[in-house]
Backbone as numpy.savetxt, mean C-alpha at the origin, in Angstrom:
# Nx Ny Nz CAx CAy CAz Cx Cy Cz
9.58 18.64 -3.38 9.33 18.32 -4.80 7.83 18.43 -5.06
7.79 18.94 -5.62 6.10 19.38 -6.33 5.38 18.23 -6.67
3.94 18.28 -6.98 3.37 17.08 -7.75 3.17 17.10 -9.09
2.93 18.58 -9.43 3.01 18.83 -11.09 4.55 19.56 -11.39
4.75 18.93 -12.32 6.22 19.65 -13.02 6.00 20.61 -13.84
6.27 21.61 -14.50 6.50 22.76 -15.72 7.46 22.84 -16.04
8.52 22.20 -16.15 9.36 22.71 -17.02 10.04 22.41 -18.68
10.65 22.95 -18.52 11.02 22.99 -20.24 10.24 21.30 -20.21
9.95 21.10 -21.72 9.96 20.06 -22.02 8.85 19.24 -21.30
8.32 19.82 -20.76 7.13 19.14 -19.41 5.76 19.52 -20.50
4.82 18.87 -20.36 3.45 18.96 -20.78 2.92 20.02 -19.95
2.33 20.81 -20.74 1.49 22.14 -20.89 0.37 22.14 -19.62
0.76 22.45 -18.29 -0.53 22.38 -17.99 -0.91 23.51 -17.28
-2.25 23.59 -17.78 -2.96 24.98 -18.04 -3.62 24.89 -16.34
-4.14 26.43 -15.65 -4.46 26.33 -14.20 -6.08 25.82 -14.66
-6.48 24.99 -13.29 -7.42 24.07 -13.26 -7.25 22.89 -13.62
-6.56 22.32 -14.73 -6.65 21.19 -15.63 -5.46 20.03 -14.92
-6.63 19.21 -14.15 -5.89 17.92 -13.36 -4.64 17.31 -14.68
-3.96 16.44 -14.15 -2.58 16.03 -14.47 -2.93 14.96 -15.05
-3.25 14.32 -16.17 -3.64 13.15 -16.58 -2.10 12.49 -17.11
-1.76 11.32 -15.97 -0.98 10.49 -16.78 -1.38 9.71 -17.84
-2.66 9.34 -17.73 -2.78 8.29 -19.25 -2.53 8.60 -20.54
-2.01 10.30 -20.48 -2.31 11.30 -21.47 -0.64 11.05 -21.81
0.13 10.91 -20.87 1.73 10.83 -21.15 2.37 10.19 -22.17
3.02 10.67 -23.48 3.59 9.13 -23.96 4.50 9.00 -24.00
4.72 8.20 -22.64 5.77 7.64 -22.51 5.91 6.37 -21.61
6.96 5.84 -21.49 6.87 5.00 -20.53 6.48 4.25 -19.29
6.87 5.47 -18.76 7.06 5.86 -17.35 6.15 7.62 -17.09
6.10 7.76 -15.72 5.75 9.23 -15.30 5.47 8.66 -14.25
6.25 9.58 -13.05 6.67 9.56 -12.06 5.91 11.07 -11.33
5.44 11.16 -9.83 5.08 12.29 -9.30 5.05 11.96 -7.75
5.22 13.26 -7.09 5.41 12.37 -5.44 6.04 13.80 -4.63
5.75 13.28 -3.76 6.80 14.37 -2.80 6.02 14.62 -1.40
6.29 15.37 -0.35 5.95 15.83 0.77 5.03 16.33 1.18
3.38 15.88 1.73 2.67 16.42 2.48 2.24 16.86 3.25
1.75 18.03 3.71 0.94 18.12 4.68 -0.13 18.11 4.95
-0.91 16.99 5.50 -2.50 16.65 5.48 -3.34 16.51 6.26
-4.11 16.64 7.22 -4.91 16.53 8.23 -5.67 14.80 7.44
-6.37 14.77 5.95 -6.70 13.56 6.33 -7.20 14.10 3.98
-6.43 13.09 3.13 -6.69 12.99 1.48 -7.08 11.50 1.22
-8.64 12.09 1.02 -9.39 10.95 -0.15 -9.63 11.29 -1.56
-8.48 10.47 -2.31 -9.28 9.60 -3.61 -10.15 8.82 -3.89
-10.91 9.01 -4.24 -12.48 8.30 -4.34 -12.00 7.22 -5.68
-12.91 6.26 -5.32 -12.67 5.06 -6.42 -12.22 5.74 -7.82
-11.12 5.41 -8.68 -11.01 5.41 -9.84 -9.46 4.56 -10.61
-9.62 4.70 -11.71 -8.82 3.86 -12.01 -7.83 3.91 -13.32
-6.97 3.86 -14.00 -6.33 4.36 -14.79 -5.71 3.34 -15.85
-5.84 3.63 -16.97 -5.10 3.08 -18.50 -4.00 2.54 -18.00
-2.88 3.21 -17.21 -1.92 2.82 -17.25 -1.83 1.50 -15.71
-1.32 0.96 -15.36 -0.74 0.18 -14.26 0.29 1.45 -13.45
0.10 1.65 -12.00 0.34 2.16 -10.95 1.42 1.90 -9.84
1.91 2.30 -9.23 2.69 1.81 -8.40 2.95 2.90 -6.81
2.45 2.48 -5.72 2.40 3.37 -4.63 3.15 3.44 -3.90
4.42 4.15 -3.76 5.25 3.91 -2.84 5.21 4.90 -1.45
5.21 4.63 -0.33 4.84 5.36 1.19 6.18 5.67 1.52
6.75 6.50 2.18 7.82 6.91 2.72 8.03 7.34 3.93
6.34 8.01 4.48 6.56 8.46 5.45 4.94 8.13 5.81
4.58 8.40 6.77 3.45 8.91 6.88 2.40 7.17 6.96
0.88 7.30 6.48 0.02 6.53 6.58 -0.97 6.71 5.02
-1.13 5.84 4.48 -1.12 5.45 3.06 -1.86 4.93 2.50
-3.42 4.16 2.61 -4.17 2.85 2.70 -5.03 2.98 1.01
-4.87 2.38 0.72 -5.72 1.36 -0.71 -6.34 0.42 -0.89
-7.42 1.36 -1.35 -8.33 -0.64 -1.58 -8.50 -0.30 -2.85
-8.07 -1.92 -3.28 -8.18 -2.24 -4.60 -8.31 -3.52 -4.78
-8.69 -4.17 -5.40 -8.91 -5.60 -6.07 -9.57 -6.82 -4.41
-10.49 -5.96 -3.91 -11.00 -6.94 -2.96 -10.07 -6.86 -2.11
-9.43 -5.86 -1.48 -8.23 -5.79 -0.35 -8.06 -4.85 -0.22
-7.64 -4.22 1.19 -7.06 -3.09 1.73 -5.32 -3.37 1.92
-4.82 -2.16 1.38 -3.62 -2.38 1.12 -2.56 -1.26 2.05
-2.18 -1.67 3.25 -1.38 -0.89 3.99 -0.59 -0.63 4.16
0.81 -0.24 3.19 2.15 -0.41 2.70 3.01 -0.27 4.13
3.40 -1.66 4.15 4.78 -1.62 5.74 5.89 -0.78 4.65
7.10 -0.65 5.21 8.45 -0.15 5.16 9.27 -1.16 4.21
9.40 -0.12 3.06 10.19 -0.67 1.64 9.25 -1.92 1.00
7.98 -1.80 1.02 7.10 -2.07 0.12 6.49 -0.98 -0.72
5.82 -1.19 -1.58 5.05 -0.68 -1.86 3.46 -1.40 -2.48
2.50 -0.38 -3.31 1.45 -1.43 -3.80 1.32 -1.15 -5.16
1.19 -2.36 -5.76 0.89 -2.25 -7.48 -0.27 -2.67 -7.93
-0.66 -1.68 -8.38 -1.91 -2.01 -9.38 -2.54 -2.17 -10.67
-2.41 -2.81 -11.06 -2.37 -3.36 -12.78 -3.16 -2.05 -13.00
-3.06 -1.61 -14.37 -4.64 -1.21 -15.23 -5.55 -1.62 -15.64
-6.21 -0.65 -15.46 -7.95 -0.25 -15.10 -8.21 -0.92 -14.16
-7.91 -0.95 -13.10 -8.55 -1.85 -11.64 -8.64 -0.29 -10.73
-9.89 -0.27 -10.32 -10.25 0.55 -9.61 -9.70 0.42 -8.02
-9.60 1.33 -8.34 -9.34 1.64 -6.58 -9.14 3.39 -5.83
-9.23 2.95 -4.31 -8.97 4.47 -4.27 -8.31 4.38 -2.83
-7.32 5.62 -2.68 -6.60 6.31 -1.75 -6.39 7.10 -1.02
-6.06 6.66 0.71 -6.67 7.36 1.82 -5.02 7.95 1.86
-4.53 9.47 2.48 -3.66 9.80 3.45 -3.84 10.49 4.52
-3.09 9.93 5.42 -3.51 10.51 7.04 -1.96 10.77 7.47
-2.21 12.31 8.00 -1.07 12.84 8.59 -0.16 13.71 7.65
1.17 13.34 7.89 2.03 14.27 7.16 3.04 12.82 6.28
2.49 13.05 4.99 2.67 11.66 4.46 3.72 12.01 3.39
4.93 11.47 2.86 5.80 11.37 1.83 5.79 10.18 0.62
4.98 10.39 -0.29 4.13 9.32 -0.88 4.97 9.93 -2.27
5.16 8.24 -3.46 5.34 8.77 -4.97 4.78 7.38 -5.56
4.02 7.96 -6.74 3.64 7.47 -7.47 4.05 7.11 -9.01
4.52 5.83 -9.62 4.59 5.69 -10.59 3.94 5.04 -11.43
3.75 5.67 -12.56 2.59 5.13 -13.97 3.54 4.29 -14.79
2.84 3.46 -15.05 3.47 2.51 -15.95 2.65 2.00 -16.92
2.94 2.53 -18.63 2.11 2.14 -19.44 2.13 0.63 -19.78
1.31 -0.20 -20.08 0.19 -0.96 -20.48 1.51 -2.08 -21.48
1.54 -2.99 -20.94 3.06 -3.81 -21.57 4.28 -3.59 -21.15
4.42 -2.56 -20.96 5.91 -2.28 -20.40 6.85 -2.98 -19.89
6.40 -3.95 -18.67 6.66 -4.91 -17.92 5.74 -6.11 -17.69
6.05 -6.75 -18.88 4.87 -8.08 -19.00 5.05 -9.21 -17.51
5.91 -9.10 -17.03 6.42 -9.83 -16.04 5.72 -9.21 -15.26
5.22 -8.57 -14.37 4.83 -7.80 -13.96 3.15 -8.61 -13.25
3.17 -8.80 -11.96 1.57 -9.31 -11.49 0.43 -8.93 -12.46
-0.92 -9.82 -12.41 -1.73 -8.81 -13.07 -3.15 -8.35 -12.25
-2.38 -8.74 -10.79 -3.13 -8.71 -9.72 -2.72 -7.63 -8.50
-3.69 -6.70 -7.87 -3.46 -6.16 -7.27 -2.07 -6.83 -5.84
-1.10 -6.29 -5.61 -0.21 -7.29 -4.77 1.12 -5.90 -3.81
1.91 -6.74 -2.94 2.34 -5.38 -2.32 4.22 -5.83 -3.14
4.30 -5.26 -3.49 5.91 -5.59 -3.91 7.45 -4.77 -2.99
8.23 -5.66 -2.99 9.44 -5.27 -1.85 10.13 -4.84 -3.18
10.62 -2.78 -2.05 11.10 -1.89 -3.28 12.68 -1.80 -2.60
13.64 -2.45 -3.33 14.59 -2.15 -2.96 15.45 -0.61 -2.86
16.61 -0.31 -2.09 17.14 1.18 -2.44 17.44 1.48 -3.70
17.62 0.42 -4.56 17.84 0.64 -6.02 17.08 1.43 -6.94
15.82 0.83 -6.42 14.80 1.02 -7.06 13.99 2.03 -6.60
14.37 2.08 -5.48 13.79 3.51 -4.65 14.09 4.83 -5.36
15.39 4.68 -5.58 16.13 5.65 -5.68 16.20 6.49 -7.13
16.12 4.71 -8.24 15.60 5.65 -9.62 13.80 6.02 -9.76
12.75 5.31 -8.70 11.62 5.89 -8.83 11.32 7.40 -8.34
12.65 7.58 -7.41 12.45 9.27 -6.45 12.95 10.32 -8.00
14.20 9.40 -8.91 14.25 9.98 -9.83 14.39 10.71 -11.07
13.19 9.61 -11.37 11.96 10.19 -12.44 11.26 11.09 -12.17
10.71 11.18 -10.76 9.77 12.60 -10.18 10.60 13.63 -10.81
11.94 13.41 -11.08 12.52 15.10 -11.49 12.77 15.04 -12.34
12.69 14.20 -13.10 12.63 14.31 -14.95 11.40 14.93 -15.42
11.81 15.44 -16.32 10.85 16.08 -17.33 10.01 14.90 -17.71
8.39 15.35 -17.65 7.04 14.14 -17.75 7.75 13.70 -19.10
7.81 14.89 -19.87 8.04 14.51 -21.90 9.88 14.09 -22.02
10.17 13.07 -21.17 11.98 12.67 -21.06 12.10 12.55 -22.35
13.63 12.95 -23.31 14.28 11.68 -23.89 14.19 10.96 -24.27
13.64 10.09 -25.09 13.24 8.63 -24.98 14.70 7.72 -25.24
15.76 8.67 -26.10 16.91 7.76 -26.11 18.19 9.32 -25.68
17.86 9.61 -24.89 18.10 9.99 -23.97 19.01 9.17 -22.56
19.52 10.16 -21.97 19.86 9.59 -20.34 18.77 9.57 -19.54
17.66 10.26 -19.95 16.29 10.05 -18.94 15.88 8.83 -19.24
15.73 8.34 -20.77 15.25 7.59 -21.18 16.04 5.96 -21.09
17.34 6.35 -20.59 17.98 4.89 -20.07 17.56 4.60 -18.46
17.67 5.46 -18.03 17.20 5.68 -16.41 15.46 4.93 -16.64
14.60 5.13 -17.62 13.40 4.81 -17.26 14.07 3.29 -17.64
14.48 2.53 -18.82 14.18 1.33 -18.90 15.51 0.40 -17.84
15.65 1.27 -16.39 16.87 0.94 -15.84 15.54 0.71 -14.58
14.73 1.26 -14.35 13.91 1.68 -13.63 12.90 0.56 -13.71
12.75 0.20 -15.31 11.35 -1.01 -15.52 12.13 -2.09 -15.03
12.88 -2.48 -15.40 13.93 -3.39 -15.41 14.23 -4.46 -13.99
14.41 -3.21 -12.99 14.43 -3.45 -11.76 12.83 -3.66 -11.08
11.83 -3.06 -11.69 10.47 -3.20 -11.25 10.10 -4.51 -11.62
10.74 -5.54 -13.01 9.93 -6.52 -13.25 10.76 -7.66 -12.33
11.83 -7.13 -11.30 12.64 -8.21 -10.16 12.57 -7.67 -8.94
10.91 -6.62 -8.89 10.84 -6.86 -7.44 9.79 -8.02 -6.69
10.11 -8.31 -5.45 9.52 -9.99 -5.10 8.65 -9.03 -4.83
7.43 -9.80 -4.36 5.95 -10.03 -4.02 5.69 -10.74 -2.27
5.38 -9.68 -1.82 5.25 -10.11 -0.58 3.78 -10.12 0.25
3.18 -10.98 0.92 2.08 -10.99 1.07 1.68 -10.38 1.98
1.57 -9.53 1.91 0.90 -8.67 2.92 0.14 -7.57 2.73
-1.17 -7.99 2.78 -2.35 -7.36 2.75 -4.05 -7.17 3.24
-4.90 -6.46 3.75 -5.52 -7.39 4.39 -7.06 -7.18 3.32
-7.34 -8.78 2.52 -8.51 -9.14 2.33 -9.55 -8.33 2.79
-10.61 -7.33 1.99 -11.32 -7.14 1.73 -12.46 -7.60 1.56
-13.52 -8.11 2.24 -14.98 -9.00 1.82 -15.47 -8.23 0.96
-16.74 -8.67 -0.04 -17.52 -8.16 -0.71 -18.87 -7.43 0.49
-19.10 -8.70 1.56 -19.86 -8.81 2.36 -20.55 -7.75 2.87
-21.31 -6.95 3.18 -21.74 -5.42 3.37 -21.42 -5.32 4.75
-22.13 -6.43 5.85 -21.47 -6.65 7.09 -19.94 -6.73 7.45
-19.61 -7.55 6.57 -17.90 -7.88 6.88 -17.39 -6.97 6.61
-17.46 -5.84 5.87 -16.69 -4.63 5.43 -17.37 -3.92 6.68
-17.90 -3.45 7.13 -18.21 -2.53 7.67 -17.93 -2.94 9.27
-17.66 -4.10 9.73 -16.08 -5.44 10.58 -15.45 -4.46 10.32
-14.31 -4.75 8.76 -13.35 -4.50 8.75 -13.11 -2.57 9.08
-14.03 -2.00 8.54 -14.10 -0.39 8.47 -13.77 -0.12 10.10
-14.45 -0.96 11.09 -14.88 -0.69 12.10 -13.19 -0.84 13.31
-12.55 -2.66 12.49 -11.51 -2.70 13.08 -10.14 -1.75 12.43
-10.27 -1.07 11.38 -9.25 -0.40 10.97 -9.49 1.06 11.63
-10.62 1.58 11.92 -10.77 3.02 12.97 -10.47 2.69 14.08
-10.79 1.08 15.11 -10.22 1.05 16.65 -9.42 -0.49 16.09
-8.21 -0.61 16.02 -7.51 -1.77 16.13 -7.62 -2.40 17.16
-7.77 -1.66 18.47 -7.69 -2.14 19.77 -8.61 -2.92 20.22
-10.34 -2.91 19.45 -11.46 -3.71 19.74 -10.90 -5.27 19.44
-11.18 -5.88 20.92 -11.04 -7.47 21.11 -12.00 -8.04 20.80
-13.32 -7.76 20.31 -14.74 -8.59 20.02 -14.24 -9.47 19.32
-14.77 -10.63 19.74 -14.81 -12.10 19.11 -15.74 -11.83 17.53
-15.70 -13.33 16.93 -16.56 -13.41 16.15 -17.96 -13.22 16.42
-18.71 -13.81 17.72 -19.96 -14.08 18.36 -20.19 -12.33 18.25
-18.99 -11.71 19.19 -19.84 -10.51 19.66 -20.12 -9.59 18.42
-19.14 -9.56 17.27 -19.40 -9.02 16.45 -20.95 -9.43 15.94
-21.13 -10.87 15.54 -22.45 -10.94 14.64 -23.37 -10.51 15.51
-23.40 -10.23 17.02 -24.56 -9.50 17.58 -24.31 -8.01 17.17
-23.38 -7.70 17.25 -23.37 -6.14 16.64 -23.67 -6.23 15.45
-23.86 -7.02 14.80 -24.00 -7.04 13.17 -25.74 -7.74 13.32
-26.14 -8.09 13.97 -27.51 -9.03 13.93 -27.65 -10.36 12.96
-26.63 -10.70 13.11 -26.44 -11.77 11.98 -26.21 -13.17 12.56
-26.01 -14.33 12.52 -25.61 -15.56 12.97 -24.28 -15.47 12.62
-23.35 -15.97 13.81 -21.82 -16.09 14.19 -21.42 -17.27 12.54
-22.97 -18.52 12.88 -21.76 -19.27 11.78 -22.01 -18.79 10.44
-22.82 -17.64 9.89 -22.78 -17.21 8.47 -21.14 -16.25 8.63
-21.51 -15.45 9.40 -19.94 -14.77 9.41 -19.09 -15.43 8.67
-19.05 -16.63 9.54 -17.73 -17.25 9.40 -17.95 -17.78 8.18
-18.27 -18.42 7.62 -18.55 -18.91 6.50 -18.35 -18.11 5.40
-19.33 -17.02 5.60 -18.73 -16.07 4.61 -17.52 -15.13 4.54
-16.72 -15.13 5.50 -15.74 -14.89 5.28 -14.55 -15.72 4.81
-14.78 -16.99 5.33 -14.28 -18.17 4.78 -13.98 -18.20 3.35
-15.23 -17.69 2.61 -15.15 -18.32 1.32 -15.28 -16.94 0.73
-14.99 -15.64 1.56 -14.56 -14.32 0.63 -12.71 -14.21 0.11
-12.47 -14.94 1.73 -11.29 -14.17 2.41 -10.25 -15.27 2.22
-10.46 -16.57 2.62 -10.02 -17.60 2.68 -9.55 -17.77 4.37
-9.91 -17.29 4.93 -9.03 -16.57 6.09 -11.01 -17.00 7.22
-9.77 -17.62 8.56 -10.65 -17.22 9.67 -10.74 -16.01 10.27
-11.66 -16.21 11.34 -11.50 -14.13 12.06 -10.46 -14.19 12.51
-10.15 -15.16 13.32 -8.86 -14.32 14.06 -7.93 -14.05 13.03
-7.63 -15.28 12.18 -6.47 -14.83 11.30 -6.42 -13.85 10.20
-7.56 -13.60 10.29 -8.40 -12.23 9.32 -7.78 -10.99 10.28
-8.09 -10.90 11.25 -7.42 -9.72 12.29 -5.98 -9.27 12.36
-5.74 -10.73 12.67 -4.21 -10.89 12.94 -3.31 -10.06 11.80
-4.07 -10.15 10.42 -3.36 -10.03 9.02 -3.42 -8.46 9.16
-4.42 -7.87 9.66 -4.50 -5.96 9.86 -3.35 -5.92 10.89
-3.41 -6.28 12.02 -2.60 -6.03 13.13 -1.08 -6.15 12.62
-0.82 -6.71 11.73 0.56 -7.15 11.28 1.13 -5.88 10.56
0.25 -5.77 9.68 0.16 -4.65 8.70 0.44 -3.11 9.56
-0.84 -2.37 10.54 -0.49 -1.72 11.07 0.74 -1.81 12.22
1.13 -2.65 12.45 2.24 -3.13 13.53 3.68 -2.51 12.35
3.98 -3.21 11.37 5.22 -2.87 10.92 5.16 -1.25 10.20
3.84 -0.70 10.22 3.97 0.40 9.93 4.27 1.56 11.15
3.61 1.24 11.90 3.96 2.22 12.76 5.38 1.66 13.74
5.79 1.08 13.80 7.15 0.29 14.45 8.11 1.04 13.26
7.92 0.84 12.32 8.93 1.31 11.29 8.67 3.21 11.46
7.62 3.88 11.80 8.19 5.17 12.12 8.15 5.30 13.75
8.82 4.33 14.43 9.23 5.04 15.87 8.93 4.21 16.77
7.56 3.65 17.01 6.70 3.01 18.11 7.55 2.34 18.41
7.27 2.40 19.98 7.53 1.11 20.77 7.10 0.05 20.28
7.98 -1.02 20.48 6.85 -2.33 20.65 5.96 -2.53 21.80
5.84 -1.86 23.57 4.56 -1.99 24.02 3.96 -0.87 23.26
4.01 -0.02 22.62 2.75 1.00 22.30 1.97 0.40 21.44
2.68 -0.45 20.09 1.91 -1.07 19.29 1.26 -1.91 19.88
2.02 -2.77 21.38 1.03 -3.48 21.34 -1.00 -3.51 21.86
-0.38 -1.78 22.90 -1.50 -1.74 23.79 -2.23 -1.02 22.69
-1.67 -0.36 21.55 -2.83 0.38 20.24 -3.76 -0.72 19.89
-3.12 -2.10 19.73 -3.72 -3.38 18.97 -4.07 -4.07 19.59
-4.78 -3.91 21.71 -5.64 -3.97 22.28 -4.72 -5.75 22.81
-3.51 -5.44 22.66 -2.81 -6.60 23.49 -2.38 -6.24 25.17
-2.61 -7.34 25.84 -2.24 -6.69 27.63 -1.15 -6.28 27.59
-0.05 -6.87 26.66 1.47 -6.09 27.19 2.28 -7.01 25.98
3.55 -6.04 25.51 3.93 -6.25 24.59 4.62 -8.04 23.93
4.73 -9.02 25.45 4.72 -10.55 25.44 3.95 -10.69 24.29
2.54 -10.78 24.50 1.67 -11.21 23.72 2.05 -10.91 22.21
1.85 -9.99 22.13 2.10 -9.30 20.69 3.14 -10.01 20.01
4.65 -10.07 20.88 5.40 -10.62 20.46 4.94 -11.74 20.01
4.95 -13.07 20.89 4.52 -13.66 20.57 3.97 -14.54 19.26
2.66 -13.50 19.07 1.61 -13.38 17.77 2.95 -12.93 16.58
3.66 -12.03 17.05 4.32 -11.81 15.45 5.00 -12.37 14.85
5.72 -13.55 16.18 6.66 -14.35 15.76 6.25 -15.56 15.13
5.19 -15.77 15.88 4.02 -17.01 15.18 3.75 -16.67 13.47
3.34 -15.67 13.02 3.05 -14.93 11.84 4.20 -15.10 10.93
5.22 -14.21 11.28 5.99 -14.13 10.43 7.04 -14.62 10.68
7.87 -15.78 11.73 8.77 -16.12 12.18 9.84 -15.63 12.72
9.97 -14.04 12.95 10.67 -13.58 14.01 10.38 -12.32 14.52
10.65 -12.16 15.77 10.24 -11.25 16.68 10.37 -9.93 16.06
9.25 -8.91 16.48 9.40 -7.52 15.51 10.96 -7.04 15.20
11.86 -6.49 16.27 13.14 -5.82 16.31 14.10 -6.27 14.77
14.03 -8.01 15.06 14.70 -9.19 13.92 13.90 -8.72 12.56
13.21 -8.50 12.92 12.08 -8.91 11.41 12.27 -7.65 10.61
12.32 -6.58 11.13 12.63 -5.17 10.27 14.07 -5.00 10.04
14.83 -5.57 11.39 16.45 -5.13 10.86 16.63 -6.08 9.57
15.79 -7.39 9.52 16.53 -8.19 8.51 16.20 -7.60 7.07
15.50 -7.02 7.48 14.24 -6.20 5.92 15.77 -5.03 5.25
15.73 -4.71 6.67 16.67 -3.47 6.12 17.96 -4.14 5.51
18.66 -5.42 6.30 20.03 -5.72 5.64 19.46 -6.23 4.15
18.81 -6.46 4.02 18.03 -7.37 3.00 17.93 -6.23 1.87
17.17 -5.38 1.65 17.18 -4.27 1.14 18.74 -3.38 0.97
């Protein structure tokens, strides 16, 4: 499935001239489909309408609203309008995006957050990608979109994301633990790599993040853990990627986190879904 549509009834778009959803009027506008990528940056920006990122395959990451946002399996991430942000893909990624104009779904967070996308909802966001941008409005496209909002303003909110500092040091922590997950440095050893005092760290992350280091870590490791477990990994591979001696530990930590052991915790996602 393409990312720009042409057909009948589709908005005019001329070669060169990027795809502006804010330009759409309509509801909804939907776009997405199958990549192949060695490594796609979107640089900060931000849009009229409210957003919605759904991952399918692949590796996906967003920062937006003071957080990096790493979509596990049958989440996705929403982002109100005009909140800046921007978007990394790595690998061979199956990503769709939906626009959602400005009221649509007053229910709706007004905070960057990761929302659980059921098959329901999966299934009418895959599609809209094949509707015509200019649908119907009372139309069968156009029942499908408010079948589509409908189900978007009853999806739950699940917390999982990892906090973002403002901090110039602490980001460049976090930059550092999202390229090697596997680095075990304490708080101490970090602020010597950083030249800073251990208890400002903490402090200021304290009162960025709300979050200590470890549990500041723990919250990435979780994140990359159900993503890559959900396309294939072992549970020891994740664990020795995320610089654990052997997959005990890990366990362990995940069950502590989220109250049950990885295998439990995704099958229940799936009956759940």
């Amino acid at each position: 499935m393409p990312f720009y549509r042409a057909k009948e009834n589709d908005l005019d778009f001329a070669d060169g001239v990027d795809f502006a959803p804010d330009d759409v009027p309509r509801a909804v506008v939907a776009l997405g489909g199958y990549m192949v990528t060695k490594s796609m940056e979107l640089a900060m920006h931000k849009h009229r309408k409210a957003e919605l990122i759904l991952t399918l395959r692949g590796v996906v990451r967003c920062e937006a609203d003071q957080g990096v946002w790493i979509v596990p399996p049958r989440c996705a991430v929403w982002i109100p309008d005009n909140v800046s942000h921007s978007v990394i893909m790595a690998g061979n990624v199956e990503v769709y995006v939906l626009y959602v104009e400005t009221g649509a779904v007053p229910a709706l967070p007004r905070h960057c957050c990761t929302l659980s996308i059921s098959p329901l909802l999966e299934r009418l966001l895959l599609h809209v990608t094949e509707m015509p941008v200019l649908y119907d409005i009372d139309g069968a496209d156009g029942r499908i979109a408010t079948v589509l909002l409908d189900q978007l303003s009853l999806a739950p909110v699940e917390k999982l994301n990892f906090p973002m500092p403002a901090d110039a040091k602490l980001r460049k922590i976090a930059a550092a633990m999202m390229t090697d997950p596997s680095d075990r440095a304490t708080i101490e050893e970090w602020a010597q790599r950083m030249t800073v005092a251990p208890r400002t760290l903490t402090r200021t992350l304290k009162r960025e993040t709300g979050m200590s280091f470890g549990r500041w870590r723990q919250q990435l490791h979780i994140l990359l853990a159900l993503q890559w477990l959900d396309q294939g990994a072992s549970v020891q591979t994740v664990a020795l990627d995320l610089g654990y001696e052997g997959a005990s530990a890990f366990v362990t930590m995940f069950r502590k986190t989220l109250g049950k052991p990885p295998a439990r915790y995704l099958a229940d996602r799936r009956i759940a879904s």
